[in-house]
DOMI-760301 format. One record per residue (C-alpha): residue in three letters; x, z, y. Coordinates in steps of 0.2 Angstrom, whole numbers. Layout:
@res->ala	px->X	pz->Z	py->Y
...
//
This chain:
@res->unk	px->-227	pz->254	py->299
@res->unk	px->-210	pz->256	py->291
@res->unk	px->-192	pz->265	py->294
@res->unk	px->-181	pz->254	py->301
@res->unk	px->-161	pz->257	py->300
@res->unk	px->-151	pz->241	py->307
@res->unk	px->-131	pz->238	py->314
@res->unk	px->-130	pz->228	py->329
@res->unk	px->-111	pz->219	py->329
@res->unk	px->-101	pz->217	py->346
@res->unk	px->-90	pz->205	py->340
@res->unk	px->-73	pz->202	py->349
@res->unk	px->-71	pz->223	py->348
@res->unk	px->-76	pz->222	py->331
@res->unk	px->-89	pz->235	py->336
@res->unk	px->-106	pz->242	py->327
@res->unk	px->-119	pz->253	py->335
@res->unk	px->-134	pz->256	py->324
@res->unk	px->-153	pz->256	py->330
@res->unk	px->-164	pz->270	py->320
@res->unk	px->-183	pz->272	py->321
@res->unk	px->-197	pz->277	py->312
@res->unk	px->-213	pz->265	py->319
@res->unk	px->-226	pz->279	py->311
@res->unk	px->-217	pz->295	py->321
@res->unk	px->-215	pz->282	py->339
@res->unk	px->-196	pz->287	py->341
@res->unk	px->-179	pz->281	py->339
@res->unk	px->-160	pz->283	py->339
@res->unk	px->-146	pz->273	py->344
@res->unk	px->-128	pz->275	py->337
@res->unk	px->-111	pz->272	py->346
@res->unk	px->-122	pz->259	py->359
@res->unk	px->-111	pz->246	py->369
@res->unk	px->-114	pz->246	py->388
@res->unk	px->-123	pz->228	py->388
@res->unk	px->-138	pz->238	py->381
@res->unk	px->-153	pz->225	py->384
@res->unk	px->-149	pz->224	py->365
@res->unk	px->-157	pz->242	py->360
@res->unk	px->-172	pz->242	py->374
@res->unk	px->-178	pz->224	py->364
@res->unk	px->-176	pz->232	py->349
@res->unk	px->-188	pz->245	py->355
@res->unk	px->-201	pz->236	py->361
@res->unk	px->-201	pz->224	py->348
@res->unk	px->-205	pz->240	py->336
@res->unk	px->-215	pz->248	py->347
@res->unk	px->-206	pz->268	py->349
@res->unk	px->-197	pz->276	py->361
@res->unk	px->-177	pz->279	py->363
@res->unk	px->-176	pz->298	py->363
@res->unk	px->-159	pz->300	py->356
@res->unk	px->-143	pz->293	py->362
@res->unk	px->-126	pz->299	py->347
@res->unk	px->-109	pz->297	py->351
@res->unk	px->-100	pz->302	py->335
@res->unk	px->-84	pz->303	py->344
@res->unk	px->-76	pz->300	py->359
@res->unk	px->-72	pz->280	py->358
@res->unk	px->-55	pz->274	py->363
@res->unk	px->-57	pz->253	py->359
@res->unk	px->-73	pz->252	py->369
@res->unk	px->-83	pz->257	py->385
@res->unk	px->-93	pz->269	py->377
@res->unk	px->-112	pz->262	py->382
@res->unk	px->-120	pz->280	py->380
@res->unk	px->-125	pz->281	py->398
@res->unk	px->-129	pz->265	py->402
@res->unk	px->-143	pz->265	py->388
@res->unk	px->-151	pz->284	py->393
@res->unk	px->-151	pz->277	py->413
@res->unk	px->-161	pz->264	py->407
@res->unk	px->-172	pz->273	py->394
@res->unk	px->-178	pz->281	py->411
@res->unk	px->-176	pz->303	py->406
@res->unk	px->-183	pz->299	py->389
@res->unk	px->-167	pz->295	py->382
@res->unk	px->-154	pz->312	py->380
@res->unk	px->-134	pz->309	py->375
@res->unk	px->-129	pz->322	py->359
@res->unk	px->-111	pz->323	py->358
@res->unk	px->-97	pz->333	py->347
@res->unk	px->-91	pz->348	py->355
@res->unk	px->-81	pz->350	py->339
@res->unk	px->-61	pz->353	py->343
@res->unk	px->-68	pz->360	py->359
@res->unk	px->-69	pz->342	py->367
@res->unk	px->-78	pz->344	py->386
@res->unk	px->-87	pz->330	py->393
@res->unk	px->-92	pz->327	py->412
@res->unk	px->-109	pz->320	py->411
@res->unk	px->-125	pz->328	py->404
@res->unk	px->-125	pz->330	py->387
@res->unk	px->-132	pz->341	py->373
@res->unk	px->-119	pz->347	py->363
@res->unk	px->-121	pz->345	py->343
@res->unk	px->-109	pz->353	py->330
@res->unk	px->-108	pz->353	py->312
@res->unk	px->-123	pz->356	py->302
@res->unk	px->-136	pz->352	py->314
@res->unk	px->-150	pz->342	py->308
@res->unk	px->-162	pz->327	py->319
@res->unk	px->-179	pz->321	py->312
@res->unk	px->-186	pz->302	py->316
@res->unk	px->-199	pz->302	py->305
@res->unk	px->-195	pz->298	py->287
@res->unk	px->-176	pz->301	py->291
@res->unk	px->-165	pz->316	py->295
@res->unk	px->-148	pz->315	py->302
@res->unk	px->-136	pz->329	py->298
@res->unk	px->-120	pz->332	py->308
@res->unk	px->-105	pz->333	py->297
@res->unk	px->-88	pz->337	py->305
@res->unk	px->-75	pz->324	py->300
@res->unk	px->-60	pz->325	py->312
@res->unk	px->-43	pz->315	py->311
@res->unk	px->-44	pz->298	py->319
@res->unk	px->-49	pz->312	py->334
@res->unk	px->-51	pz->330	py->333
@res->unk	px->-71	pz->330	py->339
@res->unk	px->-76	pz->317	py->325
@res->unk	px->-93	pz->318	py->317
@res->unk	px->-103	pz->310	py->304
@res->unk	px->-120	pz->309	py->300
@res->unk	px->-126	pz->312	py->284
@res->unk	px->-144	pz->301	py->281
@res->unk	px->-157	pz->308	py->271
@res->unk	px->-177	pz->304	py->266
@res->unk	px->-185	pz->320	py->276
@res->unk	px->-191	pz->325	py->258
@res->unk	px->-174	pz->324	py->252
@res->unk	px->-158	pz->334	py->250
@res->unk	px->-147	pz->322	py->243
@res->unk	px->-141	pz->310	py->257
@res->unk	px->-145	pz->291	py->254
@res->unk	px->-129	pz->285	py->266
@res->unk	px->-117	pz->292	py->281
@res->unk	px->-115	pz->286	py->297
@res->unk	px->-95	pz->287	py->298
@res->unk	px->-91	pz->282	py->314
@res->unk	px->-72	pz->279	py->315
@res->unk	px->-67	pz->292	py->300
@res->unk	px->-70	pz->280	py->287
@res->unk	px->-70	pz->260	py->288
@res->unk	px->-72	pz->248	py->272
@res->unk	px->-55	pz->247	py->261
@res->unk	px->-49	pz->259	py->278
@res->unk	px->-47	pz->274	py->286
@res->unk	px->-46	pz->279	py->307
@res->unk	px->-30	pz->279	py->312
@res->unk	px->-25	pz->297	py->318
@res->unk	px->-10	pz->293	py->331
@res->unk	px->-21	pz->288	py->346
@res->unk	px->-19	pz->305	py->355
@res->unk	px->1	pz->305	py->356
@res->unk	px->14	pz->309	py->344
@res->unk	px->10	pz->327	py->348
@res->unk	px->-5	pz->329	py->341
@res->unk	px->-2	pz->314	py->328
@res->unk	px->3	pz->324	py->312
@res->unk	px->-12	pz->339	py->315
@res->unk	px->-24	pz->324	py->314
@res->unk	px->-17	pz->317	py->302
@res->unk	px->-17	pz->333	py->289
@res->unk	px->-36	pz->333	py->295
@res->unk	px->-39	pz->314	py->291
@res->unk	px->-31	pz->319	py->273
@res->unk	px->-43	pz->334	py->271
@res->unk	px->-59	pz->325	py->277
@res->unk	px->-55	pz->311	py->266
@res->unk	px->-52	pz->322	py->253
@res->unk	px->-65	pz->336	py->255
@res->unk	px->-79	pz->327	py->264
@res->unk	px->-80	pz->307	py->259
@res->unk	px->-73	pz->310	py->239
@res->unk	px->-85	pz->323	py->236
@res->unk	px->-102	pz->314	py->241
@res->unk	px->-111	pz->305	py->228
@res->unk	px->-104	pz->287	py->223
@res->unk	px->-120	pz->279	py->228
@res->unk	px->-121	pz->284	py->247
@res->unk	px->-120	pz->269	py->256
@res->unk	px->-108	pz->270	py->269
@res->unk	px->-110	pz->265	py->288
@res->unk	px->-94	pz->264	py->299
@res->unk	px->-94	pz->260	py->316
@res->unk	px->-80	pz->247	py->316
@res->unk	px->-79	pz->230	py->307
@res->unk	px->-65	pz->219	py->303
@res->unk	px->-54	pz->215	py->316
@res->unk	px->-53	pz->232	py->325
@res->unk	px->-35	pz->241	py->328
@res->unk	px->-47	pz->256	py->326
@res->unk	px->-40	pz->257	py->308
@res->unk	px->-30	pz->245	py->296
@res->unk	px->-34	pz->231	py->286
@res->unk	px->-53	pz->235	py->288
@res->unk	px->-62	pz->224	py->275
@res->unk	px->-75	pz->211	py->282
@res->unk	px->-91	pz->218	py->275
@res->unk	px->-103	pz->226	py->287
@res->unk	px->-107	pz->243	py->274
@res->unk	px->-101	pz->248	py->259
@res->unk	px->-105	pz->265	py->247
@res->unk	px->-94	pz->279	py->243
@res->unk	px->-92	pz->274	py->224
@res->unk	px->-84	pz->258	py->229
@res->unk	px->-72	pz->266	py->242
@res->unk	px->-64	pz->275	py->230
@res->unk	px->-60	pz->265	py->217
@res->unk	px->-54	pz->253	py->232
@res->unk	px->-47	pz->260	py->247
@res->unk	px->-31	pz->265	py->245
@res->unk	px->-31	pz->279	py->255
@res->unk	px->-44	pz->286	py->246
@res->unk	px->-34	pz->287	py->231
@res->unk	px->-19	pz->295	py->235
@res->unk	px->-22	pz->314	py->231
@res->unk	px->-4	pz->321	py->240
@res->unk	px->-3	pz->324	py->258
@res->unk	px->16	pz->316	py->260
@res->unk	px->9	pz->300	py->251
@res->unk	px->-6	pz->298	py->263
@res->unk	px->6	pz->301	py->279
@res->unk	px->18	pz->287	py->274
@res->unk	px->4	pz->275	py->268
@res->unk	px->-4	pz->279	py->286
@res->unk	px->13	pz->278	py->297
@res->unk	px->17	pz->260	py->287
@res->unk	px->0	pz->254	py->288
@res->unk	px->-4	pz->258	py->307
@res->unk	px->-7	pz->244	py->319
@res->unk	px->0	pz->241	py->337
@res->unk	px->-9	pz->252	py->347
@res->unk	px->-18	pz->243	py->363
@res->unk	px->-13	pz->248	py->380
@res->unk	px->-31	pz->252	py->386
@res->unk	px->-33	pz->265	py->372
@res->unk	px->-27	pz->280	py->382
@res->unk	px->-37	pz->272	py->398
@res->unk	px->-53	pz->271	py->389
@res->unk	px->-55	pz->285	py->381
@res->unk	px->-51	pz->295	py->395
@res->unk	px->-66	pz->287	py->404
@res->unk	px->-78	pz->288	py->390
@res->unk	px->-72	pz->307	py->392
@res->unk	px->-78	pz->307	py->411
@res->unk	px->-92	pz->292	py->410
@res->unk	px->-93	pz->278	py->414
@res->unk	px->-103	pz->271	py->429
@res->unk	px->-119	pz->264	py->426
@res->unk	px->-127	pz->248	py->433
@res->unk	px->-146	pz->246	py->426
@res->unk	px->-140	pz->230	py->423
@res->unk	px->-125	pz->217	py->418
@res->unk	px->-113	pz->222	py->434
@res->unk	px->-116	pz->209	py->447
@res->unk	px->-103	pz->196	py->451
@res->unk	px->-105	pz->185	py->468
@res->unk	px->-101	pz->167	py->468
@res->unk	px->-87	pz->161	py->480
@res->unk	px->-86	pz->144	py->487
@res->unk	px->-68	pz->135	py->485
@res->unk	px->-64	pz->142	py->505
@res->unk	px->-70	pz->159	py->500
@res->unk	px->-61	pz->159	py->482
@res->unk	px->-44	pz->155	py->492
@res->unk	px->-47	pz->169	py->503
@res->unk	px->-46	pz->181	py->489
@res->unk	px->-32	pz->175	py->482
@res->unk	px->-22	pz->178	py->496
@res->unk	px->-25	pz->199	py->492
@res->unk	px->-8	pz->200	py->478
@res->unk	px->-17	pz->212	py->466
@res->unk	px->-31	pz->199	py->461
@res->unk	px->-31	pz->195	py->444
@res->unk	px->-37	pz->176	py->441
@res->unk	px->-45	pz->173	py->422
@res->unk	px->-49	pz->156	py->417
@res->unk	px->-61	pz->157	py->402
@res->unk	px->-62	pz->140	py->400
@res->unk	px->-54	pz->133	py->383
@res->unk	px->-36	pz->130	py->381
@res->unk	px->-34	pz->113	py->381
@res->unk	px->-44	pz->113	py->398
@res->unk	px->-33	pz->126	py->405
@res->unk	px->-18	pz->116	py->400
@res->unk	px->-25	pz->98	py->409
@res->unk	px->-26	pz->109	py->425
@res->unk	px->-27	pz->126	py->432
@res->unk	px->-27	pz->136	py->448
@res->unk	px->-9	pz->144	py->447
@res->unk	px->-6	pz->159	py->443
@res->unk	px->-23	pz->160	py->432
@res->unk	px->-21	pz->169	py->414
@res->unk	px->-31	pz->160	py->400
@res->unk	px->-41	pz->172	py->391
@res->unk	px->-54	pz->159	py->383
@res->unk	px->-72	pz->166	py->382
@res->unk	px->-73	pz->167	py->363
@res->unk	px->-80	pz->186	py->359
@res->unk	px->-60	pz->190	py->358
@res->unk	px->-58	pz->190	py->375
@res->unk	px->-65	pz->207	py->375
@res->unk	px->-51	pz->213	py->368
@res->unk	px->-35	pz->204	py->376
@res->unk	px->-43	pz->209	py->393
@res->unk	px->-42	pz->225	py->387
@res->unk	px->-25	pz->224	py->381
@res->unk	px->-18	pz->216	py->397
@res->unk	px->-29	pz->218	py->411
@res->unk	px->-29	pz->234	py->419
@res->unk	px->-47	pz->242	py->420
@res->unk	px->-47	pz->246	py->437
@res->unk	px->-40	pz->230	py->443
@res->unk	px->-49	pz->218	py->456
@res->unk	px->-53	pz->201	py->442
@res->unk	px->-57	pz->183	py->449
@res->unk	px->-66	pz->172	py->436
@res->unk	px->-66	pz->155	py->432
@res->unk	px->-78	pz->150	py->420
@res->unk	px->-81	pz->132	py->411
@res->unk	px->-96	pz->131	py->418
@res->unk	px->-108	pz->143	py->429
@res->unk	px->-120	pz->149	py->417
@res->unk	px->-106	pz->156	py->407
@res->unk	px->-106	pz->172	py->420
@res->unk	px->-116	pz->182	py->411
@res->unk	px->-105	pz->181	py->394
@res->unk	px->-89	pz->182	py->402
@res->unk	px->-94	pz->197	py->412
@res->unk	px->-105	pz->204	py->396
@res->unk	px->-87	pz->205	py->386
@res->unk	px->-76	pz->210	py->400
@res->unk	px->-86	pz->226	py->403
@res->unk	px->-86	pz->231	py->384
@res->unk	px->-67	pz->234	py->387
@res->unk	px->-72	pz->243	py->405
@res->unk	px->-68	pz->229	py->417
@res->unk	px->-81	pz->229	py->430
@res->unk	px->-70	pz->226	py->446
@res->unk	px->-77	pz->208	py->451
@res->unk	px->-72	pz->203	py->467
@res->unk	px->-83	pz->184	py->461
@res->unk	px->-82	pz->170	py->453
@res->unk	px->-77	pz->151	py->456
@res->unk	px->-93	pz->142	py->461
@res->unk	px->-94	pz->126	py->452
@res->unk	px->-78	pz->128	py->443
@res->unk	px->-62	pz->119	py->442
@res->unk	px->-73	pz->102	py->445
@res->unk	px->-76	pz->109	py->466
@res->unk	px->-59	pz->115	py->464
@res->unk	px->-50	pz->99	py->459
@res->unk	px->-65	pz->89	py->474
@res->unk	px->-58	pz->97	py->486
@res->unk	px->-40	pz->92	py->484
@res->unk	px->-32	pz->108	py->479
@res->unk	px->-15	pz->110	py->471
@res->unk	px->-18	pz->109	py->453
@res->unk	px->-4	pz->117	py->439
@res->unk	px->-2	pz->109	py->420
@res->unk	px->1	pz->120	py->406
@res->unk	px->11	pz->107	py->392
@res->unk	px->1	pz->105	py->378
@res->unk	px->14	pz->100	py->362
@res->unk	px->6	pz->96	py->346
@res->unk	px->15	pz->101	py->330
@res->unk	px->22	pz->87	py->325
@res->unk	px->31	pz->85	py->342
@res->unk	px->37	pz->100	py->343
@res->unk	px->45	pz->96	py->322
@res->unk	px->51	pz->79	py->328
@res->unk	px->62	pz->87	py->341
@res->unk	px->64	pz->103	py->338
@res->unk	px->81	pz->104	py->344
@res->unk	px->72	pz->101	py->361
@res->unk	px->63	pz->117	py->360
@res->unk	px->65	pz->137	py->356
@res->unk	px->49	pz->141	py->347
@res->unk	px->40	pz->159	py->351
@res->unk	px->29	pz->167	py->342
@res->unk	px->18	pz->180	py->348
@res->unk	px->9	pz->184	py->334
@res->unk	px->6	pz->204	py->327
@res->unk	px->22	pz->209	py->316
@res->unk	px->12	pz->206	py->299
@res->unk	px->7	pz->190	py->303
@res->unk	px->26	pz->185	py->308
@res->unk	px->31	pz->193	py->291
@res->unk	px->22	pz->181	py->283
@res->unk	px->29	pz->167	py->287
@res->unk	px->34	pz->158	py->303
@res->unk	px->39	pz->142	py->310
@res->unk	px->59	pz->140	py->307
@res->unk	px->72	pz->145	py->321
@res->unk	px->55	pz->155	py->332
@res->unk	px->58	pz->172	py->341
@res->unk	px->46	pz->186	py->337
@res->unk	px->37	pz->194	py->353
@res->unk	px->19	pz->200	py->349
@res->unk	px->7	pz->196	py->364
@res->unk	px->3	pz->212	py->369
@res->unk	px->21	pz->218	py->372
@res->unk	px->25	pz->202	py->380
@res->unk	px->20	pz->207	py->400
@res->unk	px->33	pz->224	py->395
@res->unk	px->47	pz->214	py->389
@res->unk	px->48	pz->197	py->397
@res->unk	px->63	pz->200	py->404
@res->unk	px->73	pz->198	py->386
@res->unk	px->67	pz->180	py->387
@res->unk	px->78	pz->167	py->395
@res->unk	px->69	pz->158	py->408
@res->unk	px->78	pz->142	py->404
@res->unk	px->72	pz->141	py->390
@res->unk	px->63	pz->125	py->383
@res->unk	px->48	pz->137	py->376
@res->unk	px->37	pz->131	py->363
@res->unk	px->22	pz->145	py->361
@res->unk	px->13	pz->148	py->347
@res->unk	px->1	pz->162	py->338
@res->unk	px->-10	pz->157	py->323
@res->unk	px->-22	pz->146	py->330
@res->unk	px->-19	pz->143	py->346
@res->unk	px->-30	pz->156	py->358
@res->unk	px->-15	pz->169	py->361
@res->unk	px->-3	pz->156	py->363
@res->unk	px->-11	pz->150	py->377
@res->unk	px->-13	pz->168	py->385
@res->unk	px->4	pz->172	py->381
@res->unk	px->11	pz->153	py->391
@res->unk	px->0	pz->159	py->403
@res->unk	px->7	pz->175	py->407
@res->unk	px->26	pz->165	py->404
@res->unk	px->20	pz->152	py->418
@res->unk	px->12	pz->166	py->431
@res->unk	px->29	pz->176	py->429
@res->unk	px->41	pz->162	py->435
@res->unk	px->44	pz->151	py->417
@res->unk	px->44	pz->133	py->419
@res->unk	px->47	pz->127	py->404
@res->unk	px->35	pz->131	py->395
@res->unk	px->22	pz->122	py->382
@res->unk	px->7	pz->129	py->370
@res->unk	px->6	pz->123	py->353
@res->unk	px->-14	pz->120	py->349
@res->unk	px->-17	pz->123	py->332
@res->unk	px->-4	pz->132	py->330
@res->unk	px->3	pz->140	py->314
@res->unk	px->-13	pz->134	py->306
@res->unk	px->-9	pz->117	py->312
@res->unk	px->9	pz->117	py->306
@res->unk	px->5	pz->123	py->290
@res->unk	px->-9	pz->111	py->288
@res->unk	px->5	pz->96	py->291
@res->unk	px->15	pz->103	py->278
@res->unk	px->31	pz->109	py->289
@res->unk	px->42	pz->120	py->282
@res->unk	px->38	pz->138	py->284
@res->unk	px->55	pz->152	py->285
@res->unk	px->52	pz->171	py->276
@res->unk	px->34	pz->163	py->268
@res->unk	px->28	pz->174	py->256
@res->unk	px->22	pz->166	py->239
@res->unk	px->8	pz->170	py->231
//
């Protein structure tokens, strides 16, 4: 029998939840869980305990919150424990936890430390041995992240510089006092716009963070604001959406929501409602040899997650086409960690009963780098990278216009335009042609490979940056 203490990664949303039990006591915990929850139930039988607490450390704005998901299917052994710190409400049944309270599993204890700024509720969770009164690691949620901190402007300019004085004073008053040897578990890995520039390690311990993270070692409130404002990333459109559902709750399901198949008949007669949103999954250069018009290409790497949730309304009515039917489950798995579940069905045997039965067929121009060198008076490259990655370097003569500001401000892009679309490697150029194509752009092309690709061919880069 043995403690058992292990992150779970949602890749795509960057996302970790943690699974906690004590196989001696016959209980366990689960952290920040993700609403495809199968995960935390095989985790429970494969150790033999039983769910009984469900934490939230704060209310999540980059993900479905998969709290109530998990306790529907633990069957009422399960209960969600929630901040009511910064007088946050919820409107699902909860039990409310505040600072200082302290959770037994065994060998382990929890301890609720209040760490507000990235929201005003935020808590953490101090780990200890049950013998113990020194912690052995913190469960930071989105308060503290490897070579990062959580961004505290997610609530509004409004509230913007109160969190921010209270990022500075946890930082300073909670995380630089504990011992350099606490290990520290955040609930966001690299990738997430939850903070910036969050290292790629999965944990990391408090002695290592501050001789590393630069925000840990400023020591003045003005110098912490600036470095926090300069640093931020663009914040995704489905932030303020999400978070007021994880506020209300999400539905539940029991299972992977459900998604009916639709024969090529039954496919057209959906697309003749104007609010269905058509997502290809399939892989760019698929998309680009022929797709149903009007079909935005969000590929079904585990990134998909996030640019759905970034340019797909929650609430709106989605129609699938997947590269091949098995692939359901996946898709449907990632589109509802960003709270899509509004399927109205999928493509029965894909594009292949599609293209059978003779229907109309749209090409999206694929232009290799090289082409798009060789005549490059031809074309007006655009890149849609994030504003860091453009000030890096780009390819010479582009326009700059980030991919998830694109569907806001298409209108300053000339449709006559010979447009040659790139990001770094190829996935968000596609999405953004995409997007260029289903709003009336006819001349348009996707560059596959990209920036990576140009830069591998040795063409010349303007504003690079040398090392």
């Amino acid at each position: 029998m043995a403690l058992r203490f292990e992150p779970i990664l949602a890749e795509g949303i960057a996302q970790v939840s943690y699974f906690l039990c004590d196989e001696s006591a016959g209980c366990a915990a689960v952290i920040d869980p993700r609403p495809d929850a199968d995960i935390y139930l095989l985790k429970a039988q494969q150790y033999g305990v039983t769910i009984t607490h469900i934490f939230e450390t704060h209310i999540h704005a980059d993900f479905m919150s998969g709290a109530r998901e998990l306790a529907s299917r633990c069957n009422g052994s399960a209960k969600i424990f929630v901040s009511v710190e910064g007088d946050a409400t919820y409107d699902f049944a909860h039990e409310s936890v505040r600072e200082g309270e302290k959770f037994e599993f065994g060998q382990v204890k929890l301890r609720a430390k209040h760490t507000p700024g990235h929201t005003p509720e935020h808590l953490s969770y101090l780990l200890y041995e049950s013998h113990e009164e020194d912690p052995w690691g913190i469960l930071t949620g989105d308060s503290l992240f490897i070579d990062s901190l959580g961004r505290p402007d997610l609530l509004g300019d409004e509230k913007t510089e109160e969190l921010t004085k209270a990022l500075f004073n946890t930082m300073r008053e909670v995380f630089c006092q504990l011992s350099d040897k606490v290990i520290v578990y955040p609930c966001h890995a690299a990738g997430s716009a939850c903070g910036p520039d969050i290292g790629d390690r999965m944990h990391t311990t408090i002695g290592y963070e501050k001789k590393h993270n630069p925000f840990m070692q400023i020591e003045t409130f003005d110098e912490f604001k600036k470095a926090i404002q300069d640093s931020a990333p663009p914040v995704p459109t489905h932030y303020p959406k999400m978070k007021n559902l994880n506020t209300k709750g999400p539905e539940t399901f029991g299972h992977t929501p459900q998604v009916r198949s639709l024969s090529v008949k039954e496919f057209e007669e959906e697309m003749k409602n104007t609010d269905r949103i058509i997502i290809d999954t399939r892989d760019m250069l698929a998309f680009g040899g022929g797709h149903i018009e009007g079909a935005i290409n969000i590929g079904q790497r585990p990134i998909l997650s996030v640019w759905a949730g970034w340019l797909i309304d929650i609430n709106a009515p989605i129609l699938l086409i997947l590269p091949k039917d098995k692939d359901l489950e996946r898709v449907v798995k990632l589109l509802w960690r960003t709270g899509h579940t509004n399927f109205k069905g999928y493509l029965a045997g894909n594009m292949r009963n599609w293209q059978e039965s003779g229907k109309p067929i749209k090409k999206l121009p694929q232009l290799s780098v090289h082409e798009l060198s060789e005549n490059k008076e031809q074309y007006q490259p655009l890149d849609v990278r994030k504003k860091k990655e453009w000030q890096n370097g780009n390819i010479p003569d582009a326009t700059h216009l980030f991919l998830g500001e694109l569907s806001d401000k298409i209108n300053t892009l000339d449709k006559d335009q010979n447009l040659a679309v790139y990001c770094a490697s190829g996935y968000r150029a596609s999405i953004a042609a995409s997007i260029l194509q289903k709003n009336g752009f006819q001349n348009v092309n996707s560059i596959p490979g990209s920036f990576k690709a140009w830069k591998a061919a040795g063409l010349p880069i303007e504003n690079k940056i040398e090392n």
